[in-house]
N, C-alpha and C positions, 0 to 999 in steps of 0.2 A: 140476465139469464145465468143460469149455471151449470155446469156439465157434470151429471152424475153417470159416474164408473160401477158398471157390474159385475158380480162376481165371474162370467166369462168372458173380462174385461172389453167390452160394447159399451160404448158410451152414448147418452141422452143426455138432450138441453133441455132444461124445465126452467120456469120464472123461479125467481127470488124468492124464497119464504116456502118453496113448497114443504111436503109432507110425506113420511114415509108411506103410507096410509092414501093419498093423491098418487104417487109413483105407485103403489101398488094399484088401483084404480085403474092407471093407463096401461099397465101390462093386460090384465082381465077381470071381470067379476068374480069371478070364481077363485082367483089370490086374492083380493080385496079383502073377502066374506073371510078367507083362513088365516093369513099372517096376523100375529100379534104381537109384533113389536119389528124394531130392524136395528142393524149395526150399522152406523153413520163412524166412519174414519176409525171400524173397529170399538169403536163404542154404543153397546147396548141403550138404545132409547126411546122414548113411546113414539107408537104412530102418527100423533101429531104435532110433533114437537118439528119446528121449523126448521127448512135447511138453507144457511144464506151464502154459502159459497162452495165453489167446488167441493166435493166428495165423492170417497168409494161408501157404496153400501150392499147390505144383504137383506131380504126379506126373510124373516125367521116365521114360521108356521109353528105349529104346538109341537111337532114331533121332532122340531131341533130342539135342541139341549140352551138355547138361549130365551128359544118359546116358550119351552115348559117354565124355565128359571122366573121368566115375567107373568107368568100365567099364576104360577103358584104364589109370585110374589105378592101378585093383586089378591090371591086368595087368602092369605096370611091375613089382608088387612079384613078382608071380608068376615072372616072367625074372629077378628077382633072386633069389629061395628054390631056383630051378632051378641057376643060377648056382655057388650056396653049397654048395649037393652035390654038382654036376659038377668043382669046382675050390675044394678048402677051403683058406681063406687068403687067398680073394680079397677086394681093399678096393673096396668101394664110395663112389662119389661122391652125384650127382644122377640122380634117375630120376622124371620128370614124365612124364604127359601131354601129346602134342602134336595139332596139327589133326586129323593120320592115323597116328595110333597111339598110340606112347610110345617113350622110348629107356630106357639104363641106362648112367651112363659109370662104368667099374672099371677097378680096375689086379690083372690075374689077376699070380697068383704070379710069382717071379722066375722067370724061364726059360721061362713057356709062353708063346703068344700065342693067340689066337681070332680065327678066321678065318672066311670061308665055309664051308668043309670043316665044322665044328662046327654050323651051323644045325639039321641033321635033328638031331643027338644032343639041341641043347638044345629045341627043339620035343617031341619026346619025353618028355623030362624033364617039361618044365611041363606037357601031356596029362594026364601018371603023375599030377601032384601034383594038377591041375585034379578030377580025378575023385575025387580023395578029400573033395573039397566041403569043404574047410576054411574050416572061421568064421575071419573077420577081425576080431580083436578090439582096439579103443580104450583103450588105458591114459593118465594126466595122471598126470606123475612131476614129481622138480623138476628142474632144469637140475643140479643135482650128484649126483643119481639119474640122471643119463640121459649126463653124464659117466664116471660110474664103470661104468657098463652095457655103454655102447658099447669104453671102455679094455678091460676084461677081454674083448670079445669081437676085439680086436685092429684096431678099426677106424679106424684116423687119421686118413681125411677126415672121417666123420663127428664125429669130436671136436673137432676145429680148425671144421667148421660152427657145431658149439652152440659153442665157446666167442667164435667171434669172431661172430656173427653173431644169434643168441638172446639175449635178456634173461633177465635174472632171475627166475623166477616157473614157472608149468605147462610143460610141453612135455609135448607127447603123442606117443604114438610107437601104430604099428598092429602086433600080430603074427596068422601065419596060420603054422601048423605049428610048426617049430624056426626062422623067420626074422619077425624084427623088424626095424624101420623106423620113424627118426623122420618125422612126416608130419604135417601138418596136416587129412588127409584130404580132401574124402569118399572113402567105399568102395564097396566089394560088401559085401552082408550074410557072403555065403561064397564062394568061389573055383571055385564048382560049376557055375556061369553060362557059366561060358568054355568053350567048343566047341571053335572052329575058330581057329588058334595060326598065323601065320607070320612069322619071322624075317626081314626084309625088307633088311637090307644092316649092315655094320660098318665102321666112320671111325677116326678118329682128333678127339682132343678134349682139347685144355689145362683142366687142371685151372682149375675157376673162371671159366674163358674166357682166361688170362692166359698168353702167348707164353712167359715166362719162369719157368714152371712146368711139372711133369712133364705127358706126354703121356699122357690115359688111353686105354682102348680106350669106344666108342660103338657101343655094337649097339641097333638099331634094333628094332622088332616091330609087329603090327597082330594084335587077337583079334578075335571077332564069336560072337554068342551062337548061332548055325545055320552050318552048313559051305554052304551053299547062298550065304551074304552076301562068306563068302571069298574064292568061287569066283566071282563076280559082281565080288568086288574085281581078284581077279586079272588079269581078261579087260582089266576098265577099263586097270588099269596095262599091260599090252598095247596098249591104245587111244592111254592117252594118251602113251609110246614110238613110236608111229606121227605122233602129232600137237607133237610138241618142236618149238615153236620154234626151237631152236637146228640142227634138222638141215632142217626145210621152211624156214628164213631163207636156208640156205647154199645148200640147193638150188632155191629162186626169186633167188638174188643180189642179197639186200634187204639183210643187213650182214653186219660179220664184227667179229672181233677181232684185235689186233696185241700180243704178249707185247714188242716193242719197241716201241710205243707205250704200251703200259702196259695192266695186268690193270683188268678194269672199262671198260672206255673202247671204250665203242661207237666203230664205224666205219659210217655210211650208206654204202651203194652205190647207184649211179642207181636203180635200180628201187624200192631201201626211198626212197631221198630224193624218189623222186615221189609213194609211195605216204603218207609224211609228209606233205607240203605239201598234196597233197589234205586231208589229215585234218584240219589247221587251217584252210586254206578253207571245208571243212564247217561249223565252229565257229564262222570268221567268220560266214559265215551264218546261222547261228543267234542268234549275238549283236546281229545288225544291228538288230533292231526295239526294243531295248534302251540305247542310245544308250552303248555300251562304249568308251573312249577308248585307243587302243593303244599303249604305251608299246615302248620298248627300254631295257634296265639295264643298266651294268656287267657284267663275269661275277666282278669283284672288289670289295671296297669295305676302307674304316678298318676295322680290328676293335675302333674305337670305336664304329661301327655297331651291332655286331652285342651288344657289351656294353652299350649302350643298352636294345636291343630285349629283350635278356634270353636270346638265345640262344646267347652264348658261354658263362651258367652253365650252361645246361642242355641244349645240344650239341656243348658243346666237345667231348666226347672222338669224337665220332662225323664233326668237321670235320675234315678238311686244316690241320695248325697253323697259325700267323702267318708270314707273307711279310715278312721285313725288310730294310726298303732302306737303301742307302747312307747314308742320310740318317738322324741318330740319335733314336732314341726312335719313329719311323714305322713301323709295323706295318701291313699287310692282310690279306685272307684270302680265299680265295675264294668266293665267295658258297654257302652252303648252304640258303640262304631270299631271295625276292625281295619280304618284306612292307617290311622295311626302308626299302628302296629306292623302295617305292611310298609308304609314310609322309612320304617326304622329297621327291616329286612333291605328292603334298596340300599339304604344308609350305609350297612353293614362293610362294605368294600368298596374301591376306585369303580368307576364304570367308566365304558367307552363307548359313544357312539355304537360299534360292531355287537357291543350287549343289547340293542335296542332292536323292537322291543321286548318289554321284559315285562312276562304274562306272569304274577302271582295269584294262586287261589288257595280260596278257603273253605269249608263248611264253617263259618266261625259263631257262634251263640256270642249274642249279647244282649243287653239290659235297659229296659227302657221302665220308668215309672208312670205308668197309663192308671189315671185315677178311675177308681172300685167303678163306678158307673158307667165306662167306656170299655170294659172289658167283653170278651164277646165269643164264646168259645176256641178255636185254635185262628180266629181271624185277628183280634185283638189280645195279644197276651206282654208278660211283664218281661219273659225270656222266650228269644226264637232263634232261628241259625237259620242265616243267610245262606247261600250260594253265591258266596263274594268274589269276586275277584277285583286287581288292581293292577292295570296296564301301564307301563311308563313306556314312551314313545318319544321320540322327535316329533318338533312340530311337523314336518313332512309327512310323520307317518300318521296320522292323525285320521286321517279320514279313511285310509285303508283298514286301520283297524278297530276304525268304529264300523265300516263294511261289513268283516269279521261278525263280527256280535250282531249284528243285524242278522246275520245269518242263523244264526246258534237260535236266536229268539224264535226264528223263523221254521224252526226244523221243529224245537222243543214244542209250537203249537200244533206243526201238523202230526208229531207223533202223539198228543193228545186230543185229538179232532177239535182245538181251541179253533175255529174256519171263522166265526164274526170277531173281527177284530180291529179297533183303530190307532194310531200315533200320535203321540201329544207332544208336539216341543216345549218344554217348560222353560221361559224363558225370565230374567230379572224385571220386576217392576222398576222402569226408569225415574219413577216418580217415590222411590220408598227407598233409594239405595244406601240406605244405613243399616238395612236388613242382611246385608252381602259384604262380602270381602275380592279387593281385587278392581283393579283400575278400568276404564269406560271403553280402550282398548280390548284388554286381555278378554270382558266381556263379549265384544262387539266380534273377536277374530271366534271365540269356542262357539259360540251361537249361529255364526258362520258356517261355522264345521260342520255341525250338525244339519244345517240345513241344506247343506252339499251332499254331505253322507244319501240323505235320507231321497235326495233329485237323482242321484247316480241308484241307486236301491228301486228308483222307481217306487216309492214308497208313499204315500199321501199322507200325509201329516198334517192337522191343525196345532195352532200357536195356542197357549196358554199365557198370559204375561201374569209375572207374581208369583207362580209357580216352581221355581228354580230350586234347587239347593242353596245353601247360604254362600259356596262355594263355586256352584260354578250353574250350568244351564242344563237339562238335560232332556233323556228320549224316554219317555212312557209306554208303554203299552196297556191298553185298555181291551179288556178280552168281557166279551157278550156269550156269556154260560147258555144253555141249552133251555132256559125259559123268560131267557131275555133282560136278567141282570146284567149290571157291568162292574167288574172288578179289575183292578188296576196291579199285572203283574209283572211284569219285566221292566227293567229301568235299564237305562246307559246314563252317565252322565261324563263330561267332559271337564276337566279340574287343571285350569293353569297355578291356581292360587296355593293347594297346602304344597305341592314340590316347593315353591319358593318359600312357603313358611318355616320348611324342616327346611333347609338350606340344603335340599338336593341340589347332586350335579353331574354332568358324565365330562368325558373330554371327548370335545368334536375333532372333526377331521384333520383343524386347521390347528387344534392341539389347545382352542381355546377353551374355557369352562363355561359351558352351557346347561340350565335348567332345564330337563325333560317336561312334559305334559302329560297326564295323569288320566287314565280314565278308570270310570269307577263302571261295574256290570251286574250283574243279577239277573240271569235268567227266571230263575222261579218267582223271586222275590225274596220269600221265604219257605224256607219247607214249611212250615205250620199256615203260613196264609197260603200255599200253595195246595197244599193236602185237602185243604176245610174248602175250597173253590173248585177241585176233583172231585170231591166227597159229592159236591150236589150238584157239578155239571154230569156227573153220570148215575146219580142217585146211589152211589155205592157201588155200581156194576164197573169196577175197573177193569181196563185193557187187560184182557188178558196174561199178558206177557210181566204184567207190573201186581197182578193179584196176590196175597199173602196165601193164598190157597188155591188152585188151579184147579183142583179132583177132589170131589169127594167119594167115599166108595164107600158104597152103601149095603153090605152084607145084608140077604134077604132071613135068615138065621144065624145064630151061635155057630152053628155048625161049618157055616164057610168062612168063619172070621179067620182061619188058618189061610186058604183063598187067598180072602180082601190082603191080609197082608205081605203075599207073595207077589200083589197085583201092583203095592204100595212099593216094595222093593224095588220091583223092576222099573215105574214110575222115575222113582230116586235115582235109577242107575245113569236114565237119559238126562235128569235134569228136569221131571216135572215134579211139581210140589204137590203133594195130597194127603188126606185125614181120612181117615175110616172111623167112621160112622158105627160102631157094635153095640151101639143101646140095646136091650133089650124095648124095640120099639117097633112096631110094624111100619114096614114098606113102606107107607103111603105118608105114615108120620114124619120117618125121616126124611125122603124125598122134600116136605113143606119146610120143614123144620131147615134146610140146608140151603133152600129156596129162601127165607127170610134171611140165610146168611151171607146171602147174593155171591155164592162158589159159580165161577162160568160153567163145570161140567159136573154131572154125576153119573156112578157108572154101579149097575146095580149087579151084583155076583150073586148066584145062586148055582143049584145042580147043573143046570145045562155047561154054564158057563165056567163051572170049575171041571167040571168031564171035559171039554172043547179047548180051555187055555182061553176063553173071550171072556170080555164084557161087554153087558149091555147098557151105552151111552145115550144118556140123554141132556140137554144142551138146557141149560138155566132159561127157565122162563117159560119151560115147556113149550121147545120147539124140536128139532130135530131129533130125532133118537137112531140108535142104528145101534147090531151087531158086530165087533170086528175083534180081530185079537189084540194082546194088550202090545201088541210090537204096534201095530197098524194104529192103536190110539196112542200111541206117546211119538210116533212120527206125527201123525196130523197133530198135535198140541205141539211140536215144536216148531212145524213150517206153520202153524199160525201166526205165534209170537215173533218167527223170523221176518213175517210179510207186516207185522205190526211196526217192527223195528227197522223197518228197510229205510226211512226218513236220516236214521242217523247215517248211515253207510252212503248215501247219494251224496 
């Protein structure tokens, strides 16, 4: 027998050899029929892959993030077997699961290409084959069995994978029908699960990732176990094409991009740079009762620096190369991290214990070289500015002031209605640690931290492993936008490792010399991935209080634009922000026109109203409207925004 542990730690005795898939079974039919796949001792693996000794497990259904990963992983292969009888001869690359979906990148035969035009045929294809419920079966071959396998069946990316990239020893490959696949899995038990099939768009993609290797084709897909979740998907991407940053950016004239200023490379326009600066005021605010010190950094530094800190080994290739000056042997580079930089602020003087801790912050820009095809409007770009800051602490203080920040994250989402939210501890893969800096201890005590922090926070958190900084462990947040995307924006991380590499030090009580602990923050993330994830959790309709235009005042003739602008003045005297509107354009025009510029209020002057001292307010989206004076509307706009902002003052 063997005692299997669940996740509200109850345990069951099951025989030897059972199956996630039999455990599911004896719970109910109705889990049976949903789960597709489970975590055995935290490791993802198919239903019935055998359990022969004690474990914890979890039942994963399509709508955990482990289901879906298995679900689409089997679908991956599915577009691929579809693939292999649409077009025999085609060589297959990589075919993972992604967020939302899966892709497949191949090189079809010489002379065809695949396009759009081929989605219905291959959607068809994988339906035919889906229905046939094909079992997905697990084979462990050797690396010269899975050589000689993949040769005879003519397929030379996957040969040149196992041979440069595999060790010596098992390799497993999955088949389902007449098509195989090296794979490390998990699956589908059988290929009977998948419903509803769509072919979502086709790229282009270098073999490996590497520019100066052949171009494969990237066809995209997304499956779902009900045609009902499809059709719910599809509407969404509907939705969130309505809500693109990049097309409500251009059309509120908040930034742009310049192909001769360079690919990547935000451009603020006045209304994004007002709508910025608020948003670090806001922050300021927040950090005020906190006693944060604000710093400004270089936007370059030595790429002595950055080889110090450790992040020329393990970001060089993702920086902007070395900057070589006239001067020989002098190298820089432009900054693609501001912890350095604040390390070398700490540095600056003796510290004591009594200085601890010692809150640095930044809005600091730096530099990251993200290749042409990964770029993505203000989400992915080349330069961004963080909301940094850089905590040195005693070990003691550690978890109070990762408390702290927990809080800040905490405030900054409910003053943006961010309500779906979850915590990812990102923690070192113990199995890869040549990827990280920093001993099995110092590991073992920051991951600690955090996961004390986050118990006392009352906080729910899932684990990540592999996910860490190279540096240290840290806290994510994962925020669920308003049609059900997830985007990943506040971070903590906890850093034993770069104080000791700059040979920080304070002197303790006892007069000894002691290394501080390090914590790295980010509320937003970034302003630009922060802005571009506002942009379309509220379709452009910002909080009032954070709007680059609060009023627009919509003169009903020339003739009261004397009015509108006395309306405008007084506006400005309390502190609310407004545009008058004097096109020669009728009423009705500008009202739309101001409406697509997603302004919260507009307030329309005409005779009544400039005889009276009012205007008549009407509320974006055509809702509310009312008469009052303009004293009576610049009080209600400002006890709005006060009750907006009440989050940071609590």
């Amino acid at each position: 027998m063997v005692k299997i542990t669940f996740p509200d730690e109850s345990v069951r005795e099951y025989e030897q050899g059972v199956t996630g898939l039999q455990i599911a079974e004896s719970i109910s039919p109705a889990l049976a029929r949903d789960v597709v796949s489970c975590g055995v001792n935290g490791e993802t693996v198919e239903l019935n892959r055998p359990i022969n000794e004690d474990a914890t497990i979890a039942l994963y259904k399509f709508d955990d993030d482990e289901g879906k990963h298995t679900f689409w992983h089997t679908s991956a292969h599915l577009l691929a077997e579809a693939l292999q009888e649409l077009y025999p001869g085609i060589q297959f690359g990589f075919g993972p699961a992604v967020e939302n979906g899966f892709f497949y990148d191949v090189m079809p035969p010489k002379g065809l290409t695949i396009s759009e035009n081929d989605f219905s045929k291959i959607e068809e294809k994988m339906k035919e084959l889906a229905k046939k419920n094909e079992a997905v079966v697990r084979h462990d071959v050797s690396k010269a069995d899975a050589l000689k396998e993949f040769k005879a069946d003519g397929q030379d990316y996957k040969c040149e994978h196992i041979d440069q990239d595999l060790e010596d020893g098992t390799i497993s490959t999955y088949t389902q029908g007449n098509f195989t696949d090296l794979c490390r899995g998990p699956h589908l038990v059988s290929t009977g699960a998948i419903k509803a099939i769509k072919i979502t768009s086709v790229a282009g993609a270098f073999w490996r990732g590497d520019a100066k290797r052949e171009q494969m084709t990237r066809i995209y897909g997304i499956t779902f176990p009900k045609k009902k979740m499809l059709d719910d998907y599809l509407i969404m991407l509907e939705e969130a094409k309505k809500r693109d940053h990049r097309k409500i950016g251009k059309e509120m004239e908040l930034f742009m991009f310049s192909d001769r200023v360079g690919k990547g490379l935000p451009i603020w326009l006045a209304k994004g740079t007002d709508l910025r600066l608020r948003l670090q005021e806001f922050l300021r605010g927040l950090l005020r009762p906190y006693n944060y010190q604000e710093v400004i950094t270089p936007g370059i530094g030595s790429k002595s620096l950055y080889v110090t800190s450790g992040h020329y080994a393990h970001y060089g290739k993702d920086a902007f190369q070395p900057i070589h000056t006239p001067e020989e042997d002098e190298e820089y580079m432009l900054k693609p991290m501001n912890c350095p930089h604040h390390c070398e602020v700490y540095a600056r003087k003796p510290r004591s214990y009594k200085d601890l801790p010692l809150r640095i912050a930044e809005f600091g820009t730096v530099f990251r070289y993200e290749k042409s095809g990964e770029l993505h409007g203000l989400t992915r770009v080349r330069n961004f500015t963080q909301d940094d800051a850089h905590i040195f602490v005693r070990s003691d203080q550690v978890r109070a002031e990762f408390e702290n920040v927990i809080d800040i994250i905490l405030k900054v989402f409910k003053t943006f209605n961010f309500e779906n939210y979850e915590a990812q501890i990102s923690l070192r893969d113990p199995k890869d640690k040549e990827k990280y800096i920093g001993s099995d201890e110092i590991w073992e005590e920051s991951q600690n931290a955090i996961r004390e922090a986050c118990k006392e926070k009352g906080l729910k958190a899932h684990e990540e492993i592999g996910e860490a900084a190279f540096y240290g462990p840290k806290l994510d947040f994962m925020v669920k936008d308003a049609i059900g995307r997830k985007w990943q924006l506040g971070t903590i991380q906890v850093d034993y490792n770069l104080p000791a590499r700059f040979k920080l030090e304070y002197t303790a009580e006892d007069n000894s010399k002691q290394t501080p602990v390090m914590i790295h923050r980010a509320p937003f993330g970034s302003l630009e991935r922060f802005t571009a994830v506002l942009i379309e959790h509220t379709a452009g309709h910002f909080p009032l209080w954070l709007a680059p235009d609060q009023v627009a005042i919509l003169p009903i003739s020339e003739k009261y634009n004397d009015y509108a602008k006395k309306v405008a003045k007084y506006l400005d005297s309390v502190g609310v922000r407004s545009l008058i509107d004097d096109r020669n354009e009728k009423i009705g025009r500008k009202i739309r026109d101001n409406e697509l510029k997603r302004v919260p209020y507009m307030v329309v002057v005409g005779d009544k109203e400039a005889a009276e001292g009012t205007v008549a307010m009407r509320k974006q989206g055509g809702g509310e409207q009312a008469t009052m004076t303009m004293e009576e509307f610049g009080k209600r706009i400002n006890a709005e925004c006060a009750e907006m902002l009440k989050a940071v003052n609590e």
